[in-house]
N, C-alpha and C positions, 0 to 999 in steps of 0.2 A: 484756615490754618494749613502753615504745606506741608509736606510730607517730611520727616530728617529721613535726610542720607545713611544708608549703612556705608561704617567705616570697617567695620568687624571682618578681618581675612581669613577663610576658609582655612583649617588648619592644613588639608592636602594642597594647597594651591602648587605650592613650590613642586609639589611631586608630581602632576600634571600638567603643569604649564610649562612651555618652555619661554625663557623671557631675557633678556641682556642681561648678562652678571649673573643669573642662575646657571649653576652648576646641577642641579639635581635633578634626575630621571628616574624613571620606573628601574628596578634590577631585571638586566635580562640576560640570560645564558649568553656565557663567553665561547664557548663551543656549542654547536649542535651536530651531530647525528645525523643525518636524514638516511633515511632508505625506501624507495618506491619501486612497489611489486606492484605489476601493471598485466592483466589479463590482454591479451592479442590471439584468443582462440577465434574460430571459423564464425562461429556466432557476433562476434563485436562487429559486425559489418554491418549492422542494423544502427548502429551510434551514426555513420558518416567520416566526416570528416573530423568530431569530434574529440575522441583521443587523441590525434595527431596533433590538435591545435591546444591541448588541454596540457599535453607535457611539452611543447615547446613554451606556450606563456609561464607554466612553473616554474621552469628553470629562469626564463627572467626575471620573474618573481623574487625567485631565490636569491639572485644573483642582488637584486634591489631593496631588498630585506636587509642582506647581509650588510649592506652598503651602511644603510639609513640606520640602522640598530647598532654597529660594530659587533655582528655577533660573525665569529670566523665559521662557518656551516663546510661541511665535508658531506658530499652528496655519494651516492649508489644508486642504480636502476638496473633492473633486471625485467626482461621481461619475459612471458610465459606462454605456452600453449601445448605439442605433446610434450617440446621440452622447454631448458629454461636458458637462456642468455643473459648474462651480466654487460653491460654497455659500459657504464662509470664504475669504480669500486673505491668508495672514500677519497675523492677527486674536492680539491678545491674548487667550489663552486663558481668561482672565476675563471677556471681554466679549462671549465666544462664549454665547448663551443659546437651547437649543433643548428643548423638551419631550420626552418621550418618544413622543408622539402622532407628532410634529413627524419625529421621527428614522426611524420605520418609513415615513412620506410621502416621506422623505429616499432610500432605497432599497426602496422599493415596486419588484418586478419589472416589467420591459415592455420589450420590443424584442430587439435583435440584440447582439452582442459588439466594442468597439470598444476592444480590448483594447491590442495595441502602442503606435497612435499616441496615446491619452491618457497612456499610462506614459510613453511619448520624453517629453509635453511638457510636464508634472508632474514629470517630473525633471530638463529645463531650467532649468523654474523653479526647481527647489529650488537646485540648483548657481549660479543666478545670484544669487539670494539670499548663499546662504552668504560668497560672494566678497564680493558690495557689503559686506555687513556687517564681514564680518572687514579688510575695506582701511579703514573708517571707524571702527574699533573694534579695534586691531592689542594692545590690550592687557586684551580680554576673552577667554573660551574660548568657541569657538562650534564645535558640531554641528550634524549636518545628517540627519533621518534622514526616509525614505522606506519606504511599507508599503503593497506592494498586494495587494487580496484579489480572488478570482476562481474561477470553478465549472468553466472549460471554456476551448477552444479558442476564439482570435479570429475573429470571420467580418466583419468591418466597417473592417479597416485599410489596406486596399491603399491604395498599392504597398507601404506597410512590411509589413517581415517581423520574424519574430522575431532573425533577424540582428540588424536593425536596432537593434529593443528589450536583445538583449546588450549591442551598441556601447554604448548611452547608459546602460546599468546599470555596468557596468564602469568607465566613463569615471567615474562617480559614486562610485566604489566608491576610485577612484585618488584621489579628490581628497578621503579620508577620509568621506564621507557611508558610513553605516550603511543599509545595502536589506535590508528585512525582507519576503520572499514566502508567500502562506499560500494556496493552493489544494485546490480538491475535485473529487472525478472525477476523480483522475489523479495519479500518482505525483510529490508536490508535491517533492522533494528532486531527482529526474532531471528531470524542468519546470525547474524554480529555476536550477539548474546551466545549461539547455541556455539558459534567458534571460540567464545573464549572474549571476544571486546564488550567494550563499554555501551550499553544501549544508547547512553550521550554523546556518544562518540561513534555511533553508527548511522549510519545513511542512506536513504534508498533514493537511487537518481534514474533518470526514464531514458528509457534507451532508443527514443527517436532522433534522425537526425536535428529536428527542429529545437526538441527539449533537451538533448543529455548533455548538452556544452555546459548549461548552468549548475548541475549538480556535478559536473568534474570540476567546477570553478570553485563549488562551495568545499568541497574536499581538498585541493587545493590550498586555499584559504583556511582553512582551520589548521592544517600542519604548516601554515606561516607562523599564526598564531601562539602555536605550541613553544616553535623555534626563537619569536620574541618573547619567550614568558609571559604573554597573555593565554586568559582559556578557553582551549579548542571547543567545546563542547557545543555542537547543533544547536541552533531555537526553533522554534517551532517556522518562523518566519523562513527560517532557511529549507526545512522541508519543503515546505509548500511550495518555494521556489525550486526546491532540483526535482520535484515530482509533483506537480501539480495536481490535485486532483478536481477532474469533471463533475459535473451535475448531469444525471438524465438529463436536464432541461437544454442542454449548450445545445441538442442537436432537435430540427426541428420532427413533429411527431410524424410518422408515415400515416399518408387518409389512408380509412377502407376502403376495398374493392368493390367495384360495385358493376354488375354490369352495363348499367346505364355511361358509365364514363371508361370502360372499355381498363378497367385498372385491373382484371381478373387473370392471373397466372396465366402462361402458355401449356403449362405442363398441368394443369390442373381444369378441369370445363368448370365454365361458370357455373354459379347455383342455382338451382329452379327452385324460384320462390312457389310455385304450386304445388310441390310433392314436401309432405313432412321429412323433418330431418331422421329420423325412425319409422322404418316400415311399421305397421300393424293391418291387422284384420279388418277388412271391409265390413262396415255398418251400414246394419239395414235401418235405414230411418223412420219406416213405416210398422216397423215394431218397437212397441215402447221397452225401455231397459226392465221398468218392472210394472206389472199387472196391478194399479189400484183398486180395482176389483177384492181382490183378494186379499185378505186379513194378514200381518203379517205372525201370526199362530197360527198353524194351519187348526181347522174346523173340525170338531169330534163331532157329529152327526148321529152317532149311534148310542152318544153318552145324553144323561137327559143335564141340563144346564145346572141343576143345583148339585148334582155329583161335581159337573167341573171345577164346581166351586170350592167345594170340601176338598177334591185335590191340589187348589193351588192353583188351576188353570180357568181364566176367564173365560165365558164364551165365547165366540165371534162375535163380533160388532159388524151389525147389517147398516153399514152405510149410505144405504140407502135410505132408511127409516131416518125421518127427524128427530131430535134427543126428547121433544112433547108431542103428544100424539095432539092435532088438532079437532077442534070442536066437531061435530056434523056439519055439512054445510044446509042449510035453509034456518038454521036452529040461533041464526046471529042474531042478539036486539043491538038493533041502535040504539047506545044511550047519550043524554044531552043534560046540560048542567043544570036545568031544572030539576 
């Protein structure tokens, strides 16, 4: 008997597929937002070449997003260190034209970390934006998203704190903007939370030159996401991929030292297996530790034995004597089974 055919169509198909004569697509925001606060302190030099190549792919990204979606995107970048530089400010994303040369000059490392108060003010802006917009335009879909990346602790924002940087993340957060945080050196998901994001929406990427490109790609990628109305939120699979983590086992185990194969430190002399690891007292071997001779109650001599008994204390035991005293000797009969 063979199998029938399902004829039965998927009630989403039409909203997922794209096909000749269909008209229907996913909804996705007619404006977006973007604003990307990008650390370039004295520390990012451990990344590589990685930030450089991380915001010059975004912006084509962006620029390819906007394309293939028709979402009209309005970009900003600023970036950071004792102080802050704005590059783009609400630039159509097509008109935004930077080299790749251009991009690593863009986040070259140098200076201190001025980390809270350019996020407050970079996400003032974004929020004043979104509003102007959406009050002049009440019947297009506008987003608003913000992405900021960073290696370390702020040392350049006093009096702000990171309080502070919560309040204005949160605030952002209530009034629908998407905050997308991507951090190194430091557990980016308990950071993200303590600043105010979304633990889903936080990231911790490895700041090697070998690994950190994939966790700026994955951060990246999720504020596409956000900008197409699909959602940003991290998998686990993406962790794993912008911060890998090791096993003991990857690396092979160090042998011991041994003097025989000459592995014993320079700065250290080898061990002599003949002297204990602890000094102690020289033992005399030809004295025993204890005299079995000698009972261990010492012997009342001067008490007669059935006193010792009445107080509690046994006589000595002459060790010497057998526990049955034996017969005389000459006094033995042979006997035999007759």
């Amino acid at each position: 008997m063979s199998a029938r055919p399902i004829t039965k169509k998927l009630s989403c198909i039409d909203a997922v597929k794209r096909r000749r004569g269909n008209t229907a697509r996913p909804a996705v925001p007619s404006i977006a937002f973007v604003r990307s606060c990008r650390d370039r302190s004295g520390s990012m030099s451990s990344y590589g070449r990685a930030p450089g190549d991380s915001l010059y792919s975004s912006i084509e990204d962006h620029k390819k997003n906007s394309k293939d979606n028709n979402v009209k995107v309005y970009y900003s970048l600023t970036t950071f260190d004792t102080t802050a530089e704005t590059h783009y400010d609400n630039e159509d994303i097509h008109a935004v034209q930077m080299t790749l040369a251009e991009a690593h000059e863009t986040v070259a490392p140098r200076s201190m970390t001025r980390l809270y108060a350019t996020a407050i003010e970079e996400l003032a802006k974004l929020r004043r934006s979104v509003k102007e917009f959406t009050a002049a335009n009440p019947a297009k879909q506008v987003v608003g998203v913000f992405e900021l990346h960073t290696d370390g602790q702020d040392n350049e924002s006093a009096p702000f704190t990171s309080q502070d940087l919560n309040s204005a993340v949160k605030a952002a957060r209530d009034e629908g903007i998407t905050c997308i945080f991507a951090g190194a050196n430091q557990d980016a998901v308990t950071v993200g939370v303590q600043y105010g994001f979304d633990r889903d929406l936080s990231l911790t990427t490895d700041s090697t030159p070998q690994n950190a490109s994939a966790g700026l790609r994955m951060a990246s990628a999720a504020v596409m996401r956000a900008v197409s109305g699909a959602a940003p939120q991290f998998t686990q699979a993406m962790r794993q991929c912008s911060a890998p983590v090791h096993s003991f086992n990857d690396s092979p185990p160090t042998p011991p030292h041994s003097p025989s194969t000459g592995g014993a430190s320079k700065s250290q002399p080898a061990l002599n297996l003949r002297q204990p690891a602890m000094p102690h007292p020289a033992v005399n071997l030809r004295q025993p530790a204890v005299n079995l001779r000698q009972p261990a109650i010492p012997p009342y001599p001067h008490i007669p034995p059935a006193a010792l008994l009445a107080l509690g204390h046994p006589p000595a035991v002459n060790l010497r004597q057998p526990a049955l005293t034996p017969p005389p000797i000459g006094r033995l009969v042979r006997q035999t089974n007759q």
